[in-house]
C-alpha positions, 0 to 999 in steps of 0.5 A: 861954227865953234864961235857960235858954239861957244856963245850958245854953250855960255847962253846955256851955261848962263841959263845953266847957272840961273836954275842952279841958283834956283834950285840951290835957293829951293833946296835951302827953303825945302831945308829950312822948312824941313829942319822946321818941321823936324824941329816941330815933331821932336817938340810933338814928341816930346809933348807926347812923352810928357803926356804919356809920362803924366797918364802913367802917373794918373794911371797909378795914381788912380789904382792907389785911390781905388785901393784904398778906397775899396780897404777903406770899404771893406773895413767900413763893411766889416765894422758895420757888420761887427756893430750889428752883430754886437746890437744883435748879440745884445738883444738876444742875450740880455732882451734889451736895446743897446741904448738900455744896456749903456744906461744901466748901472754898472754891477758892484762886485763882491766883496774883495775883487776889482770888476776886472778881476770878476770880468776875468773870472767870468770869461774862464768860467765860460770858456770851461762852459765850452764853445757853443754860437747860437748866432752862428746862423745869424753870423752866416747871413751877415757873412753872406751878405758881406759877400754880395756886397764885395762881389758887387764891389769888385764889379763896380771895380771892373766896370771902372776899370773898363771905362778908364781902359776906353777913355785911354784908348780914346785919348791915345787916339786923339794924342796920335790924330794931333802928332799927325796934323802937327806932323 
C-alpha cells in the first residue's frame, strides 16, 4: 500500500513538476510581454510629454505673434488715423489737397531769420492765440471709429483664442485615445 502510494505520489509529483514548468514558462512570457509593454507606455509617455512640451511652446509662441500682431495693428490704425487727420487738417486749413500743399514752394523768410527761427516765432505766437480745436468733432469721429475697430479686433481675438482652446482639447483627446490603444 505505501509502494503504490509512492508511485502515485512521484506520478503526481512528476505531473507536479510538468505545470510548474509550465507555469514558470508562462510567467516568464507574461513578464517578458509586461516589461514589453510597460516599456512601450513609458515610451508612450514620454512621447505624450514631448508633445505636450511642443504645444506649451506653440502655445506661447502663438500668443507672442497675436500680440504683436494686434500692437502692430494698433499702431497701424493710429497712423492711418493721424495721416487722415493731417489730410483733413490740411484741407480745412489752408483748402487745398495735400499733393497742392507738397508742390507749393516754400516761403522766403524775411529779412534776417532762418525758416526755423520764423517757424518758431509762429508757433509761440500761436500758443499766446490759445488753445482752440475746430476738429475736436472731427477728431472725436475719428476716435469713435478707432474704437469700433479694436472692439472688433478683440473680438476677432477671442473667437480665435476660442477656437485654439477647441482644437487643444481635441488634440488632447486624440494624444489620450492613442496612449490608450498603444497602452
Amino acid at each position: 500500500d505505501l509502494a503504490a502510494r509512492a508511485t502515485a505520489f512521484d506520478a503526481v509529483g512528476a505531473r507536479l513538476g510538468e505545470r510548474t514548468s509550465l507555469i514558470e514558462d508562462a510567467l516568464a512570457r507574461l513578464r517578458g510581454e509586461h516589461e514589453r509593454r510597460s516599456a512601450r507606455a513609458s515610451e508612450a509617455g514620454g512621447r505624450l510629454d514631448t508633445l505636450r512640451r511642443e504645444r506649451a511652446e506653440a502655445e506661447r509662441s502663438l500668443t507672442a505673434n497675436r500680440e504683436e500682431v494686434s500692437r502692430l495693428e494698433v499702431e497701424d490704425a493710429e497712423t492711418r488715423l493721424r495721416l487722415e487727420t493731417l489730410v483733413e487738417r490740411i484741407r480745412t486749413e489752408f483748402d487745398c489737397e495735400p499733393g497742392a500743399a507738397l508742390d507749393a514752394p516754400a516761403p522766403t523768410p524775411p529779412e534776417g531769420t532762418t525758416l526755423a527761427g520764423r517757424a518758431r516765432d509762429l508757433e509761440r505766437e500761436l500758443r499766446i492765440m490759445g488753445p482752440i480745436n475746430p476738429l475736436a468733432l472731427e477728431e472725436y469721429d475719428a476716435l469713435s471709429e478707432r474704437h469700433e475697430f479694436l472692439q472688433q479686433q478683440l473680438e476677432d481675438v477671442k473667437a480665435s483664442r476660442k477656437e485654439l482652446q477647441r482644437v487643444i482639447r481635441a488634440v488632447d483627446e486624440e494624444i489620450v485615445t492613442v496612449f490608450e490603444q498603444a497602452f
